[in-house]
C-alpha positions as CSV (number, residue, x, y, z in Angstrom):
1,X,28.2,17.5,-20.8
2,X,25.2,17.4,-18.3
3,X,26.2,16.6,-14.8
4,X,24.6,13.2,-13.3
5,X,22.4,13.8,-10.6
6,X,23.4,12.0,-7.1
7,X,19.9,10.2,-6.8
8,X,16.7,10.1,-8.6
9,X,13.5,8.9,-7.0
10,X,11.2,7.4,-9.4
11,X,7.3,8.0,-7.1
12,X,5.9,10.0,-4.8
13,X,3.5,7.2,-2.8
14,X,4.5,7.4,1.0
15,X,7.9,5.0,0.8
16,X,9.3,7.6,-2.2
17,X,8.1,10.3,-0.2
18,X,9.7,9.3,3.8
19,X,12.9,8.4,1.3
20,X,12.8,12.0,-0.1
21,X,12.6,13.5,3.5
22,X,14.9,11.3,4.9
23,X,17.8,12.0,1.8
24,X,16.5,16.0,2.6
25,X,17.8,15.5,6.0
26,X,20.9,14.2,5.5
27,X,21.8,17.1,2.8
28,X,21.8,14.5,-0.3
29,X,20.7,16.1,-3.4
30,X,18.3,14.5,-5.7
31,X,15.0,14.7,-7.3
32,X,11.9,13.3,-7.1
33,X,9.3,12.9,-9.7
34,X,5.7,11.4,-9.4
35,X,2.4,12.7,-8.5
36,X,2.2,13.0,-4.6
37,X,-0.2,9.8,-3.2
38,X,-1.6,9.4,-6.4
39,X,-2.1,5.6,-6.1
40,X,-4.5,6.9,-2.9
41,X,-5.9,9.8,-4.6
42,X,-7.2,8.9,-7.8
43,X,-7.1,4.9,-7.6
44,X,-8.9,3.8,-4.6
45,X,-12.6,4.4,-4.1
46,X,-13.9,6.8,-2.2
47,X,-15.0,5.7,1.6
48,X,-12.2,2.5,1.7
49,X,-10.8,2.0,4.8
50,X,-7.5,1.3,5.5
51,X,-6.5,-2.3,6.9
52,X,-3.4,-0.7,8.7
53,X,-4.2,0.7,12.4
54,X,-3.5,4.4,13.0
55,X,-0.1,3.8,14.7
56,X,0.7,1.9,11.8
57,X,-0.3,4.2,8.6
58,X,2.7,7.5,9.5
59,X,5.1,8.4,6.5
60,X,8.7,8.7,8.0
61,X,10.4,11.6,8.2
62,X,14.0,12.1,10.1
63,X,12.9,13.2,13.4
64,X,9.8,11.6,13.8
65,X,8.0,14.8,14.5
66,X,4.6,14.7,11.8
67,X,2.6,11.5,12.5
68,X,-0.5,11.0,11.6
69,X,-2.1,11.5,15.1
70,X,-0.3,14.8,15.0
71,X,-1.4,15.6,11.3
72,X,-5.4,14.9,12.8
73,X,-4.7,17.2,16.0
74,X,-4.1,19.9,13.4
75,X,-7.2,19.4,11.8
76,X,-9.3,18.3,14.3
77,X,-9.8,14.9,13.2
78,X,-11.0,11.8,15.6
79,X,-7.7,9.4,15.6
80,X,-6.6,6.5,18.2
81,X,-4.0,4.2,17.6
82,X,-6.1,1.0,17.0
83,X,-9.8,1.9,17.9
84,X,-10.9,4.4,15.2
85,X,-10.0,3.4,11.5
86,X,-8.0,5.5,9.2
87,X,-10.0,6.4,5.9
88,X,-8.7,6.7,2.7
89,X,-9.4,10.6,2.5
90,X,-7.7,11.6,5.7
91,X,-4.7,9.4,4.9
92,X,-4.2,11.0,1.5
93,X,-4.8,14.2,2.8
94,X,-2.0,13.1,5.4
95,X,0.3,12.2,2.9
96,X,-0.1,15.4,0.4
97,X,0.5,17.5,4.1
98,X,3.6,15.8,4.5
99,X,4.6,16.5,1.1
100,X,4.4,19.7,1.3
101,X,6.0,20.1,4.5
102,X,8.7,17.8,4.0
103,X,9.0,17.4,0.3
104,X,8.1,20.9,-1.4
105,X,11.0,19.7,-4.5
106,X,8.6,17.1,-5.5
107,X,8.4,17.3,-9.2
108,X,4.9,16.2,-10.6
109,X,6.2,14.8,-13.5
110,X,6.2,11.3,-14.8
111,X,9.5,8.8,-15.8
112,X,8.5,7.4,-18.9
113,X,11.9,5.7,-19.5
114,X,14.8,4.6,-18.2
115,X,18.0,3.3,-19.7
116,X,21.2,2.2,-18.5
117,X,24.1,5.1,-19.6
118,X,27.9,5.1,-19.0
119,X,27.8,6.1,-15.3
120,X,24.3,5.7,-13.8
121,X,20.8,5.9,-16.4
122,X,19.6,8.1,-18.5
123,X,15.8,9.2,-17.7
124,X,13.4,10.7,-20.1
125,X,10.6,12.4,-18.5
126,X,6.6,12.5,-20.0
127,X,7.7,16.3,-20.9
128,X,10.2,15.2,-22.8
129,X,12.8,16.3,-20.9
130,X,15.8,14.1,-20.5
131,X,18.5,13.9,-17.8
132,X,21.3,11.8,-16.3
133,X,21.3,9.7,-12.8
134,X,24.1,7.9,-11.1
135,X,21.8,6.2,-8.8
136,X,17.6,5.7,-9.3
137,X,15.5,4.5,-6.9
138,X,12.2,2.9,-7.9
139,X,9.2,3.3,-5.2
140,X,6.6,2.8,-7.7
141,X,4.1,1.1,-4.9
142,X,1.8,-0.9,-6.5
143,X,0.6,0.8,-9.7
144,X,2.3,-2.0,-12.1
145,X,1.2,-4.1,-10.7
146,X,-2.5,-5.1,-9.9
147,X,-3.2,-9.2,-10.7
148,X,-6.0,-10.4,-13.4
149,X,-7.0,-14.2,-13.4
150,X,-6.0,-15.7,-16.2
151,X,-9.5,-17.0,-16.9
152,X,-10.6,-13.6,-17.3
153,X,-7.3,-11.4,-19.0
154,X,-8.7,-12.1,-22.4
155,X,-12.1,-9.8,-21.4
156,X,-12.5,-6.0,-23.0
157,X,-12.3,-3.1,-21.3
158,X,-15.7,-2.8,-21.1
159,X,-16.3,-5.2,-19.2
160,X,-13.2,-6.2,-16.8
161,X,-11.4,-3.5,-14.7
162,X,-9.3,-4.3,-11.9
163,X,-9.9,-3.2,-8.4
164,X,-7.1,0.1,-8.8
165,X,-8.3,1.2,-12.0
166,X,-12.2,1.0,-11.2
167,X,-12.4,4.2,-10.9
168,X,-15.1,6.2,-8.9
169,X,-18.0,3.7,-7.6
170,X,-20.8,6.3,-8.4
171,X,-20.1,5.6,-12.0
172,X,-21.5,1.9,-11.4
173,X,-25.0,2.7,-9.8
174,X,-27.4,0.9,-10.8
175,X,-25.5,-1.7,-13.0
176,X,-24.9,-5.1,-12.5
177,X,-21.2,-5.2,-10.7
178,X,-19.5,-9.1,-9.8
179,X,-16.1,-8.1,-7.4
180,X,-13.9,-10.9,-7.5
181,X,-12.0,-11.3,-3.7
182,X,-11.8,-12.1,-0.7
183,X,-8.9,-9.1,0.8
184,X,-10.2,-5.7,2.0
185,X,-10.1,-4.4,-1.2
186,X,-12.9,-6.8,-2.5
187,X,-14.9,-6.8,0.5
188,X,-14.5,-2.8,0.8
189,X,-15.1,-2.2,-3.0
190,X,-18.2,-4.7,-2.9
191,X,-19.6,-2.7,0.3
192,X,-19.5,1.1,-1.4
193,X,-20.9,0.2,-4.3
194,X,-23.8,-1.7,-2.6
195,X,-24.1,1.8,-0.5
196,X,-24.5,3.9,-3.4
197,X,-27.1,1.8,-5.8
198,X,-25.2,-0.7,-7.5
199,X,-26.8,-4.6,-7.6
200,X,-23.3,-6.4,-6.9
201,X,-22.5,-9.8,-5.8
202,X,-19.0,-10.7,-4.5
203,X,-17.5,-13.8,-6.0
204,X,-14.6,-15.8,-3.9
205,X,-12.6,-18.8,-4.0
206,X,-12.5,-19.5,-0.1
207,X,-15.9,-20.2,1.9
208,X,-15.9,-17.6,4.8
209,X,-14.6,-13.9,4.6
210,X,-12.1,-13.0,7.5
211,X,-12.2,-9.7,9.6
212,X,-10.0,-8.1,12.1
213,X,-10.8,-8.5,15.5
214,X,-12.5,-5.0,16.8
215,X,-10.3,-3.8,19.8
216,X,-11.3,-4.1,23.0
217,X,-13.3,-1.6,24.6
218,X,-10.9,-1.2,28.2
219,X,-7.9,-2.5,26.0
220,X,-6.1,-5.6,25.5
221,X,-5.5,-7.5,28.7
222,X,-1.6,-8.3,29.6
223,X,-1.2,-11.9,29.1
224,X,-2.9,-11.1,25.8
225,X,0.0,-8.7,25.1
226,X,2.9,-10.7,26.0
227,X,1.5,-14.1,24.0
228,X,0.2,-11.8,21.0
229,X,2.4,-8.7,20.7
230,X,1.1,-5.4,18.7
231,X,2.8,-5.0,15.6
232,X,2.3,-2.7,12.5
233,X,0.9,-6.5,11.0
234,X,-1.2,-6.9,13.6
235,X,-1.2,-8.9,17.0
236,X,1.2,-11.7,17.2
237,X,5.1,-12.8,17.7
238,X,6.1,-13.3,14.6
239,X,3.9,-10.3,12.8
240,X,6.1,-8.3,15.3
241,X,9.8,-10.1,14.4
242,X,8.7,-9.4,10.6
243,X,8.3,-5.6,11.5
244,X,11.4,-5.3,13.9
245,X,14.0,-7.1,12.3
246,X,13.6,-6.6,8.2
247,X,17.4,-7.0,8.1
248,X,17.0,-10.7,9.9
249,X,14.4,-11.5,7.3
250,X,17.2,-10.4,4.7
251,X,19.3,-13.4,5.8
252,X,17.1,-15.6,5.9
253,X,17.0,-18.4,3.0
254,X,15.4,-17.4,-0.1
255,X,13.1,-20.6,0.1
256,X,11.7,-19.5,3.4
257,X,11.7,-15.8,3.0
258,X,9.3,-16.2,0.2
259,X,6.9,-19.1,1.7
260,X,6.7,-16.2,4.1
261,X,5.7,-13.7,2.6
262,X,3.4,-15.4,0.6
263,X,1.6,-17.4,3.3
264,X,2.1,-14.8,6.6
265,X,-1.3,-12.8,6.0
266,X,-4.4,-14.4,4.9
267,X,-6.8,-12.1,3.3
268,X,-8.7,-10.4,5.6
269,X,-10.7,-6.8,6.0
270,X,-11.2,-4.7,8.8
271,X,-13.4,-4.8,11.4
272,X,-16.0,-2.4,10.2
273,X,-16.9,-3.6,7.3
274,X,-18.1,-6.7,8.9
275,X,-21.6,-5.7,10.0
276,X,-21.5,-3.3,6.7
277,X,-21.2,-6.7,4.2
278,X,-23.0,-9.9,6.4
279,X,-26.6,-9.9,5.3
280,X,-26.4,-7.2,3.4
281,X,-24.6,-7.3,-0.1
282,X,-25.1,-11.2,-2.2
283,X,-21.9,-13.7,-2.0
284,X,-21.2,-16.3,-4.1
285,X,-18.4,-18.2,-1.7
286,X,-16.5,-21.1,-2.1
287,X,-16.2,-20.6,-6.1
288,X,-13.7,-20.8,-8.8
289,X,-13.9,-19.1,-12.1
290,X,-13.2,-21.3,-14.5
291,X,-14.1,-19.6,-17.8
292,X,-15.3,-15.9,-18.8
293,X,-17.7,-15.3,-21.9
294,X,-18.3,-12.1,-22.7
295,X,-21.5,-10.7,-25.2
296,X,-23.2,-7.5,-26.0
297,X,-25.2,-7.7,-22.8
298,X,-22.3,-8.4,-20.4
299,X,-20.1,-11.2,-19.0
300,X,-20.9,-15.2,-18.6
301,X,-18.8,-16.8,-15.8
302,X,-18.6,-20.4,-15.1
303,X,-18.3,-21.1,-11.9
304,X,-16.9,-24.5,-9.8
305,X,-18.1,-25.1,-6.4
306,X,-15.6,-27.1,-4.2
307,X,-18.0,-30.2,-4.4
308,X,-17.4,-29.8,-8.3
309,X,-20.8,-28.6,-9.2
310,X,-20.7,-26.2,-11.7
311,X,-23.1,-22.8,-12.9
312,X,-23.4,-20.0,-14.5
313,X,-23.0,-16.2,-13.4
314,X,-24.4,-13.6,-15.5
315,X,-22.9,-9.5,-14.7
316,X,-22.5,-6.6,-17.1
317,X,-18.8,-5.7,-14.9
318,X,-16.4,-7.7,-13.5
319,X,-13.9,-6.0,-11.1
320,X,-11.1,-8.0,-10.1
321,X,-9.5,-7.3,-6.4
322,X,-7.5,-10.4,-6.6
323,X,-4.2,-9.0,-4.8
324,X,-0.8,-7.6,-6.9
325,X,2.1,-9.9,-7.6
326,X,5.2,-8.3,-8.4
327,X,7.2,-8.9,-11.4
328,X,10.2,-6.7,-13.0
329,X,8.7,-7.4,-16.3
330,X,6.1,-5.2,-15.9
331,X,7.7,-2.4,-14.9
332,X,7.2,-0.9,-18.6
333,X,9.5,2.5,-17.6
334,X,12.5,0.2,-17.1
335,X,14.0,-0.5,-20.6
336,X,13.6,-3.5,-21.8
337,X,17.5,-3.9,-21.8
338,X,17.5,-2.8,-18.2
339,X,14.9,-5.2,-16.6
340,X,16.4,-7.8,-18.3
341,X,19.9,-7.3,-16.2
342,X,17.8,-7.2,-13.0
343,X,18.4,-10.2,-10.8
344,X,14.9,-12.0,-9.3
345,X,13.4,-14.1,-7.4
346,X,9.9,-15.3,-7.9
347,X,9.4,-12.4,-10.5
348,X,10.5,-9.7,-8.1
349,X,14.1,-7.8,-7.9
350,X,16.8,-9.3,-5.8
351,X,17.9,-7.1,-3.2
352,X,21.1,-6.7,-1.0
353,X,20.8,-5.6,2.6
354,X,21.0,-2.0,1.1
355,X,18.1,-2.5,-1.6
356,X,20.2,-2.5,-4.3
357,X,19.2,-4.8,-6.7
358,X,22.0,-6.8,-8.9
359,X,22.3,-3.4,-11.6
360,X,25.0,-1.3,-9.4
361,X,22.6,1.8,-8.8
362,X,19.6,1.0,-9.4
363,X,17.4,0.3,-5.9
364,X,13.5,-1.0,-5.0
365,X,11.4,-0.2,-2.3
366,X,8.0,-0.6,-1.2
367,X,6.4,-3.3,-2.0
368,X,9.0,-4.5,-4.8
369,X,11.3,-5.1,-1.6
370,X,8.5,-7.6,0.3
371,X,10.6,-10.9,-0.9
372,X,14.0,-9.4,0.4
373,X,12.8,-7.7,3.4
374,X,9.3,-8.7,4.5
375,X,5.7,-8.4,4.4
376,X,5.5,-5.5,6.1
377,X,7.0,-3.4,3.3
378,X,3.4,-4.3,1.5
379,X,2.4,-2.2,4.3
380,X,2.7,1.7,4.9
381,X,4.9,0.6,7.6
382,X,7.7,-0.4,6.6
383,X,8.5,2.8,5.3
384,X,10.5,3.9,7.9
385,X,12.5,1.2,7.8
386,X,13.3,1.5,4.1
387,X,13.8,5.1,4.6
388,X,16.3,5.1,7.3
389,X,18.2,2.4,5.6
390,X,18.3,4.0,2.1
391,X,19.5,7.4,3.3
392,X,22.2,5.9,5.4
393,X,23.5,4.1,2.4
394,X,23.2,7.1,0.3
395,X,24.2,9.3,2.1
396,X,27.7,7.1,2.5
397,X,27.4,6.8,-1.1
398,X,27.7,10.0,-2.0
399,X,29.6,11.5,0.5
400,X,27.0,13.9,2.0
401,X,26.4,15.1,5.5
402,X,25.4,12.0,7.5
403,X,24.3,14.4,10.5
404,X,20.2,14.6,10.8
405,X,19.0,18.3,11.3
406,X,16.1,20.3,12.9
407,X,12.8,20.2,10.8
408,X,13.6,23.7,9.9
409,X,17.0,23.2,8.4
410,X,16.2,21.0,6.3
411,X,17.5,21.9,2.8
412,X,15.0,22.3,0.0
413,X,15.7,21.5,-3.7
414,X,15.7,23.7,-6.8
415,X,13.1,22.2,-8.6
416,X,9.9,22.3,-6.3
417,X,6.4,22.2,-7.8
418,X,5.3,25.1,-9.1
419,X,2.6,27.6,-7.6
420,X,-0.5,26.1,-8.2
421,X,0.5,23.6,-9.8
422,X,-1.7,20.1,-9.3
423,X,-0.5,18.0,-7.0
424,X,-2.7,15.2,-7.2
C-alpha cells in the first residue's frame, strides 16, 4: 500500500513557495508541485509594475536572510524600500532565485485532481502519476480566479480575454484594444500597450483614476509617520493593524471581516504610471457596460453614463482587468465531491486560525485566506505570515522537528526538478 505523504503543496507562486521553505526548515517532509512564479512569468505583461513597495514584495524564508534588497545587491539592481518600484521581471526573477535556493524539490508538475481518500486525498498529477496525501495545502494565488462582467461572459475568445490571460501586449499592436478597469492592472495593461502601437481606450465605471502618492524626496516627515504609519498596504493605522495582527482579524465577526476586506483598498495604481496614462492614452470614465455585441468586425458595447445617457463603443478586443473574486467552485482541481464539503463564506473557504478549512486536512493560503485573515494576504506580504503560521501547525501536526536551522542545513527533498528541466 503506498505511504501517504505528510503534506502536499498544491503551487509554486511566492505564498506556496515561503510555505515550502518554511516546512524545509522545520524538517517536515512534503512535496511541492507547480511551476515556480508562473502566474508572474507567463501571465502578466511585460513592463507592469508592481503596486507593493520594495519592503513589501520579499518571499519568506525561516531566517529572514534572502530579501529582495539582498537578491538586487547580488545582481546589481537599483532597489529602495519605497522610492524605486519593483518591476515585474526583477520580481519574478526574485522569486525563481529563491526557488532555487530555498526550494530545489520543487516539482514542475501540475495537480489536475484531487479527491478525498480514507486518510488524507488522493492526488492525480497532469503525468498521470497518482499519489496519497494526509494533509494538502492549496496556494493556488490567483489563477482560478480572474472576474468577467456578466455583460460580457457570453463573448468568444476572440474577442474577450481577461487581463491574466492576455497574453504578451506585442501581440495587440496595431489593433483596436478597450481595457476595462480602474486597479493597476487596467491602468498598467492600458499604458504598455499604448507604448508599443496599440490604439486602446480604457473603459471605467468610476470618474477619476487613483494613484499612489510618489514618496517624498527627503522622506516622510514624523508627525506624518505617527498619524499615517507604513505598512506593507500602504500608509495608514489601520492598513498597518491589518498587516500586524492577521490573527485579530481572524476573530473578528464574519460580517465585518468581509465589509473589510472588500471595502479597505480602493483601486488604485502606482505612482508612475500616472504621468505615463494622463493625456496620453483615451478614457472613457464614469461608464457602465451594459450590453456587449459581438460581429465579424469586433465587439459593440453599450455604454451608460452616470447622468443615464447612453452610446455606443466600437473595439475589435476587449480585455477585462476587473479584479478576482474567489469562489471554491472554481477551483476545477478540487473534486466536485470535495469542494462541495468545503465550508464558505461569501464564495471563499472558511478558515480556522490555522488555515484549515472545514475538510480536516485540507488548508488555503494566499489570497483564498483574504476573508479569514485580511487584505493583506491579496498581497505578496502576507506571505510570511501564512508561512510562519502554517509550518508551526504542521510541524505540530506531524510531529517533526520544530527547531529552525542555518540556511545551510536545511534538508532538501528527493524529488527536486530535474537538470535542465523548465522552470517557468
Amino acid at each position: 500500500m503506498q505511504k501517504p505523504i505528510p503534506v502536499v503543496i498544491a503551487g509554486a507562486g511566492p505564498y506556496g513557495l515561503s510555505l515550502s521553505a518554511h516546512l524545509a526548515g522545520r524538517g517536515v517532509p512534503h512535496r511541492i508541485f507547480g511551476a515556480p512564479m508562473d502566474s508572474w512569468r507567463n501571465h502578466m505583461p511585460t513592463g507592469m509594475l508592481l503596486k507593493s513597495d520594495g519592503f513589501a514584495s520579499n518571499l519568506s524564508d525561516p531566517r529572514g536572510e534572502y530579501p529582495l534588497s539582498r537578491f538586487c545587491a547580488e545582481r546589481g539592481l537599483p532597489y529602495d524600500d519605497t522610492r524605486i518600484p519593483v518591476s515585474l521581471e526583477v520580481f519574478s526573477a526574485y522569486g525563481v532565485a529563491f526557488q532555487q535556493r530555498f526550494v530545489p524539490h520543487l516539482e514542475d508538475r501540475q495537480i489536475v485532481h484531487v479527491e478525498r481518500a480514507a486518510h488524507g486525498f488522493r492526488i492525480r498529477l497532469q503525468d498521470g502519476e497518482e499519489l496519497l496525501a494526509s494533509r494538502l495545502v492549496a496556494a493556488c494565488g490567483i489563477t482560478h480566479f480572474a472576474r468577467v462582467p456578466g455583460e460580457l461572459a457570453h463573448l468568444s475568445g476572440a474577442r474577450l480575454s481577461t487581463g491574466f490571460a492576455a497574453g504578451p501586449v506585442e501581440q495587440y499592436r496595431g489593433r483596436n484594444v478597450t481595457v476595462i478597469g480602474a486597479g493597476a492592472s487596467a491602468i498598467d495593461l492600458a499604458v504598455l500597450l499604448h507604448e508599443q502601437g496599440t490604439q486602446v481606450t480604457l473603459l471605467a465605471r468610476g470618474h477619476e483614476l487613483h494613484f499612489h502618492a510618489p514618496p517624498p524626496p527627503n522622506g516622510r516627515p514624523l508627525c506624518a509617520r505617527l498619524r499615517h504609519p507604513s505598512s506593507g498596504l500602504g500608509p495608514g493605522l489601520r492598513s498597518r493593524l491589518y498587516c500586524d495582527a492577521p490573527q485579530l482579524f481572524h476573530a473578528l465577526p464574519r460580517a465585518i471581516r468581509l465589509r473589510i476586506v472588500n471595502r479597505h483598498l480602493r483601486a488604485s495604481a502606482g505612482w508612475p504610471m500616472r504621468e505615463r496614462i494622463e493625456g496620453r492614452v483615451p478614457m472613457l470614465l464614469g461608464h457602465t457596460v451594459e450590453a456587449a455585441t459581438e460581429s465579424v468586425n469586433g465587439v459593440c458595447l453599450e455604454l451608460r453614463a452616470a447622468d443615464g445617457a447612453r452610446r455606443e463603443h466600437h473595439t475589435e478586443f476587449v480585455i477585462t482587468a476587473t479584479g478576482f473574486q474567489v469562489e471554491v467552485e472554481r477551483l476545477a482541481f478540487l473534486d466536485a465531491a470535495l469542494r462541495a464539503q468545503i465550508r464558505t463564506e461569501a464564495a471563499a473557504p472558511a478558515l480556522s486560525a490555522d488555515f484549515e478549512s472545514s475538510v480536516q486536512g485540507l488548508y488555503f493560503t494566499g489570497p483564498a485566506a483574504a476573508t479569514s485573515f485580511g487584505p493583506v494576504f491579496r498581497f505578496v506580504y502576507g506571505s510570511a505570515f501564512a508561512a510562519r503560521r502554517l509550518a508551526k501547525h504542521l510541524a505540530q501536526q506531524t510531529g517533526s522537528a520544530r527547531t529552525v536551522p542555518s540556511a545551510s542545513a536545511v534538508p532538501v527533498s528527493p524529488h527536486p526538478i530535474a537538470p535542465g528541466e523548465s522552470g517557468q
